[in-house]
DOBA-445814 format. One record per residue (C-alpha): x, z, y; residue in one letter. Coordinates in steps of 0.02 Angstrom, whole numbers, padded with zeros to 5 digits. Layout:
BEGIN
       u       w       v  r
       X       Z       Y  a
...
// end
This chain:
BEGIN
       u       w       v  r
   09498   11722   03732  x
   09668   11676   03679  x
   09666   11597   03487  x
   09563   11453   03425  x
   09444   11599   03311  x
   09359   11663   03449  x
   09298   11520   03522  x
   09214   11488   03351  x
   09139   11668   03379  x
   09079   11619   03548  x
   08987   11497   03498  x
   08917   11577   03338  x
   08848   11710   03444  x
   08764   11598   03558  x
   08688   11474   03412  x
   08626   11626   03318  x
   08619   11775   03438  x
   08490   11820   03541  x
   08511   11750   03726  x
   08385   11659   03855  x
   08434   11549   03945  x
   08543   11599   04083  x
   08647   11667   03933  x
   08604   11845   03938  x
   08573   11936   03781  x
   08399   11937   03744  x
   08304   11857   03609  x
   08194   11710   03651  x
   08021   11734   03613  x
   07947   11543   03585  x
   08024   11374   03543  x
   08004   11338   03703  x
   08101   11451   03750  x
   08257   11415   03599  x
   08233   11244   03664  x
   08260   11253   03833  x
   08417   11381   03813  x
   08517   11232   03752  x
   08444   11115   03871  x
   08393   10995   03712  x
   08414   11030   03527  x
   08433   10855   03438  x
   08285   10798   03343  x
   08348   10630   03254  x
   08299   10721   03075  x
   08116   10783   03136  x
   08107   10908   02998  x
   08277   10974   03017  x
   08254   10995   03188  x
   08107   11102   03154  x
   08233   11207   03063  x
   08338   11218   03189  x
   08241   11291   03294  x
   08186   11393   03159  x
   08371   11481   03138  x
   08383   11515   03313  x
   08193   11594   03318  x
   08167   11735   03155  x
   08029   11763   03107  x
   07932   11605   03151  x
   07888   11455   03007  x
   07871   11276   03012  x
   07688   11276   03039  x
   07733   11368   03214  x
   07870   11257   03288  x
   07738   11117   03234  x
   07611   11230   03325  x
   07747   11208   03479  x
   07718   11023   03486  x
   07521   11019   03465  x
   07517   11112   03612  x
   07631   11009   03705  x
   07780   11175   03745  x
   07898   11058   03667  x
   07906   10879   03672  x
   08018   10751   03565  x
   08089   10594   03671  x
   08262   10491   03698  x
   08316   10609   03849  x
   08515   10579   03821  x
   08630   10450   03711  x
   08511   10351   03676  x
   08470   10506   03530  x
   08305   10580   03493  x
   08300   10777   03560  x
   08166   10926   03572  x
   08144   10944   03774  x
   08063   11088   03842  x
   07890   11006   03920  x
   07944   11074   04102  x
   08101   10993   04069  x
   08054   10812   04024  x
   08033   10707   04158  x
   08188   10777   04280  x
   08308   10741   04127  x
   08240   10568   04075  x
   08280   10528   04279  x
   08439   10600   04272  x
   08514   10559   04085  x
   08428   10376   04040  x
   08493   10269   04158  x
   08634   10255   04114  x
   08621   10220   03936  x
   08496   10096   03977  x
   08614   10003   04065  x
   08736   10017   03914  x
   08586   09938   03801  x
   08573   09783   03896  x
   08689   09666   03782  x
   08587   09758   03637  x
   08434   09687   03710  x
   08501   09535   03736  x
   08553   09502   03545  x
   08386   09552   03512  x
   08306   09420   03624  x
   08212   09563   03731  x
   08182   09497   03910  x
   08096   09582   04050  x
   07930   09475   04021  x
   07945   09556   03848  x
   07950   09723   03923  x
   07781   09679   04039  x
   07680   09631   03890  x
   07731   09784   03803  x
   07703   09933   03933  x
   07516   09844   03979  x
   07475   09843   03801  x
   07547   10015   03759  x
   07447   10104   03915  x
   07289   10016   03854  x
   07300   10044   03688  x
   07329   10240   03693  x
   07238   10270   03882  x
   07092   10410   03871  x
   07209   10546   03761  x
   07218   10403   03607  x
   07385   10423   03485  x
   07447   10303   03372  x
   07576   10294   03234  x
   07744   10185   03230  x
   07654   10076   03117  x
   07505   10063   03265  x
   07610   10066   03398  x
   07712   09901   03311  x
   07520   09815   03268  x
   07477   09846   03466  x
   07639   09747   03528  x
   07617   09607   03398  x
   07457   09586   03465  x
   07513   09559   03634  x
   07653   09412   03565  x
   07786   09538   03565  x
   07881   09517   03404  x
   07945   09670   03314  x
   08043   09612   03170  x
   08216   09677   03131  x
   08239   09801   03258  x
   08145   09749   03398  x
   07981   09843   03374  x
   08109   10017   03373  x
   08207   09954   03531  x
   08037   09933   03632  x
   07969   10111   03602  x
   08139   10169   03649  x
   08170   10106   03791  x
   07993   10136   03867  x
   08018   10292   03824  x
   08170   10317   03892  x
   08062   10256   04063  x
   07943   10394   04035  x
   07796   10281   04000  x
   07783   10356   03819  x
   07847   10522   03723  x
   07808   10587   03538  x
   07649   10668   03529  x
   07595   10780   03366  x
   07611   10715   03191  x
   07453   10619   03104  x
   07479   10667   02909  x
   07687   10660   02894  x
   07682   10519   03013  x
   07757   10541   03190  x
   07623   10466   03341  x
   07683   10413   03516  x
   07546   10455   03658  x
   07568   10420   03847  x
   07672   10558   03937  x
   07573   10553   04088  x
   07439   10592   03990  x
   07533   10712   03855  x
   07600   10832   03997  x
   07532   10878   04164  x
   07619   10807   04324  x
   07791   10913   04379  x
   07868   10931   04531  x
   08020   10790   04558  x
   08194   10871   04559  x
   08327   10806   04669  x
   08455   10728   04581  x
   08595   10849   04635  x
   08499   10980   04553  x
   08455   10906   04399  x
   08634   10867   04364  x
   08694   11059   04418  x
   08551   11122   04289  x
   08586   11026   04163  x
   08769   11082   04172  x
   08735   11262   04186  x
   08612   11255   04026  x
   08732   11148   03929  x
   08877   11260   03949  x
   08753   11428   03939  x
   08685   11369   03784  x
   08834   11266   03720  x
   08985   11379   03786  x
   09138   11395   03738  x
   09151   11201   03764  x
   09257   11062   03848  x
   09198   10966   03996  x
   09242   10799   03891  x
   09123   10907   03770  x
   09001   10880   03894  x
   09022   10720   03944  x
   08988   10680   03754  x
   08829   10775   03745  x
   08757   10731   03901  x
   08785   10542   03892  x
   08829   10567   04079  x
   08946   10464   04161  x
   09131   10554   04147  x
   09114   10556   04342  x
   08945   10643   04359  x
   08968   10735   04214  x
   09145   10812   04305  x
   09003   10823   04470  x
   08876   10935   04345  x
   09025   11056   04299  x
   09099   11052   04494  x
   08910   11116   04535  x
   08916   11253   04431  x
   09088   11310   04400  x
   09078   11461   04499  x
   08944   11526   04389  x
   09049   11502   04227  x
   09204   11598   04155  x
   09331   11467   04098  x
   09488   11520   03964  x
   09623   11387   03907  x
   09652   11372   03732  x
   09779   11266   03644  x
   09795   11154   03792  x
   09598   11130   03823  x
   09492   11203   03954  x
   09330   11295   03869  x
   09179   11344   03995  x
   09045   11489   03950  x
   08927   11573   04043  x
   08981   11739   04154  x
   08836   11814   04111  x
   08823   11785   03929  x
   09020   11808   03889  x
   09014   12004   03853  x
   08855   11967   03735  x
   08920   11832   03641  x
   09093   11927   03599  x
   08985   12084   03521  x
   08835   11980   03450  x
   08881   11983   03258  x
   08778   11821   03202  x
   08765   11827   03006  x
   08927   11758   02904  x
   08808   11613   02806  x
   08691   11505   02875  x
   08609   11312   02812  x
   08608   11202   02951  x
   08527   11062   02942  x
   08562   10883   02981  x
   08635   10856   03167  x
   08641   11031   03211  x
   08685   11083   03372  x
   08824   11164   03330  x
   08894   11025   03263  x
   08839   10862   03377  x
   08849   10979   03525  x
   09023   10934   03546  x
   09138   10793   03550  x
   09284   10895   03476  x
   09202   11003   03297  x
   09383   11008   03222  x
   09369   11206   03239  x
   09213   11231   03161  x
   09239   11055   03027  x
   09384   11002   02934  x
   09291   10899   02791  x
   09226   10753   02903  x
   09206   10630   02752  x
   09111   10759   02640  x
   08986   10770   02795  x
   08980   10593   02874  x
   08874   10496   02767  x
   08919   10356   02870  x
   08815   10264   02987  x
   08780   10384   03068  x
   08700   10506   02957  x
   08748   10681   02944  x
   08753   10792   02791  x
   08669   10959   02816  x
   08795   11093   02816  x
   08847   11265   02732  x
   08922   11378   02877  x
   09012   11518   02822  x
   09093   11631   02965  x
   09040   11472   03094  x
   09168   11352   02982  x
   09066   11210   02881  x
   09111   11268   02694  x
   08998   11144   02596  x
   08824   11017   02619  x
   08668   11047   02538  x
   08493   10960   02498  x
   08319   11008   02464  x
   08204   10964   02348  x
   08004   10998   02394  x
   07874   11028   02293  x
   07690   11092   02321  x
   07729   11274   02306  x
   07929   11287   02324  x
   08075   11218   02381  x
   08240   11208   02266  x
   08420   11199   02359  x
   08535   11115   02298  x
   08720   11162   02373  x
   08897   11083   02342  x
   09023   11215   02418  x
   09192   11154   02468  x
   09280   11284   02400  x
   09260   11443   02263  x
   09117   11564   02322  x
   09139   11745   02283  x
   09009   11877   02283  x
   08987   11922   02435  x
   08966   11735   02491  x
   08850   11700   02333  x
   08741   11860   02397  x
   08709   11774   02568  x
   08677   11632   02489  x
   08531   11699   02424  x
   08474   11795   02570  x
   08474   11621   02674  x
   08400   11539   02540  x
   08254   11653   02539  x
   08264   11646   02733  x
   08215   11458   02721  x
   08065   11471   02589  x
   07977   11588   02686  x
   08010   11467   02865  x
   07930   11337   02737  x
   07809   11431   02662  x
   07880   11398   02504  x
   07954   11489   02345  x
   08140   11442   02353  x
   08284   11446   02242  x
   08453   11386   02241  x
   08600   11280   02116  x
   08775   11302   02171  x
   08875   11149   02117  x
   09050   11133   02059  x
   09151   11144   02237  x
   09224   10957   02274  x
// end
């Protein structure tokens, strides 16, 4: 790997190739599965992160990666940064004891503003266990009336910061939607008991699946993703570096699975794709200047990310949808001219999405900005 193109191949071939998760070149079979390759797939945008999973999985609609959830293969938490993620149910507990910590500790001044103490905390886990004990779910909405109820204020952003941070202790986790509406559900409850993993080996498998699933990428790539400590994070990659190929381009060290090296150079992922909102392989890494160029056009700002055109693994434009009963209508703003080959797989990926949605779709290329 010697010019800043192939790691941009690398990592298209992993994203849209078929590997598991050691990195070998097969094609996953359940979301699960896509899920747990990566070690998380962000989940911020809950319906973008169906389609996420959706790219990386053919074949497979909305209504299965939903199916995913219902029967608890896949669950959605605050594992890392502080960031909502799909975790792999096996996964769940051994990464919210290895990756909260420390960004709880990094929340306390947040906490502080917000005039959350620990007697705030008390009230709110012994309401929250008796209000959803015995299998019961509730809403945001529910979960908000339950902690008013118990003097716990949630106005501004308190009611938010509560739910995150006891999930982030593994009191509570997402369970499946009620209507369009997101319900939280206790994770003891949600998921049968695991095994504990030893800390050392929770930080060498989250390594090894980051950089399987991630690879070519940075160990300060890493660190980002991870939320990890630079220190531990530098421990994680230490663990596992013999297992890992490593190639230094423009000055930067890049890590990949051994395994999955050969596969990713001769996967040929398609040339166009629609990612959505905090894709993977974009958030993935700290550094996305080889993949993005036109940060403004896809920073929204405040933290909101566009979704993205990719056309040979480079961000070329954003795009929206539009939903209706029966179909869904995209609506793209390229960066630059599209010619006919590009217009061609715009339709196939269009089409691609409609039938993931169940859903009719069509497209309107804008003028490019």
């Amino acid at each position: 790997m010697t010019r800043r193109f192939d790691v941009v191949r690398q990592r298209l071939g992993r994203h849209f190739g078929h590997r598991g998760s050691d990195g070998a070149p097969r094609a996953p079979e359940t979301p699960s599965d896509v899920v747990q390759s990566f070690g998380a797939l962000q989940a911020q945008d809950y319906l973008g992160a169906l389609w996420a999973i959706g790219l990386r999985l053919p074949g497979l609609r909305e209504q299965d990666i939903e199916r995913a959830i219902e029967q608890k293969a896949i669950v959605r938490t605050w594992p890392m940064r502080g960031t909502l993620h799909f975790v792999a149910a096996a996964d769940v507990r051994w990464m919210l004891a290895l990756l909260t910590p420390a960004v709880v500790a990094r929340s306390a001044r947040r906490l502080a503003e917000l005039h959350l103490d620990d007697g705030d905390f008390r009230r709110s886990r012994k309401a929250i266990v008796r209000a959803l004990q015995g299998g019961r779910q509730r809403t945001r909405r529910g979960m908000y009336e339950v902690l008013e109820a118990a003097k716990v204020s949630t106005a501004g952003q308190r009611g938010i910061d509560v739910l995150w941070r006891l999930a982030q202790e593994g009191l509570i986790c997402f369970g499946a939607r009620e209507g369009k509406q997101p319900t939280f559900v206790l994770l003891d409850e949600w998921l049968p008991p695991a095994p504990p993993v030893a800390p050392d080996e929770a930080l060498a498998a989250v390594a090894q699946r980051y950089f399987s699933g991630h690879g070519p990428a940075t160990l300060d790539d890493f660190t980002w993703w991870s939320g990890l400590p630079a220190g531990k994070a530098r421990e994680g990659l230490e663990a596992v570096k013999t297992r890992l190929e490593r190639e230094v381009v423009g000055g930067s060290t890049y890590w990949f699975s051994e395994r999955g090296s050969g596969a990713a150079r001769s996967l040929k992922a398609p040339r166009i794709h629609l990612l959505p909102a905090f894709d993977e392989y974009l958030v993935g890494y700290r550094d996305r200047a080889a993949v993005l160029t036109a940060v403004r056009e896809v920073n929204r700002g405040g933290g909101m990310l566009a979704p993205t055109l990719l056309i040979d693994g480079s961000v070329a434009g954003t795009w929206r949808r539009d939903l209706s009963t029966r179909a869904v209508a995209v609506a793209l703003t390229p960066f630059v001219k599209l010619n006919a080959s590009d217009s061609k797989g715009l339709r196939r990926v269009a089409d691609e999405y409609g039938e993931f949605l169940g859903r009719a779709a069509s497209i309107t290329v804008h003028a490019p900005r």
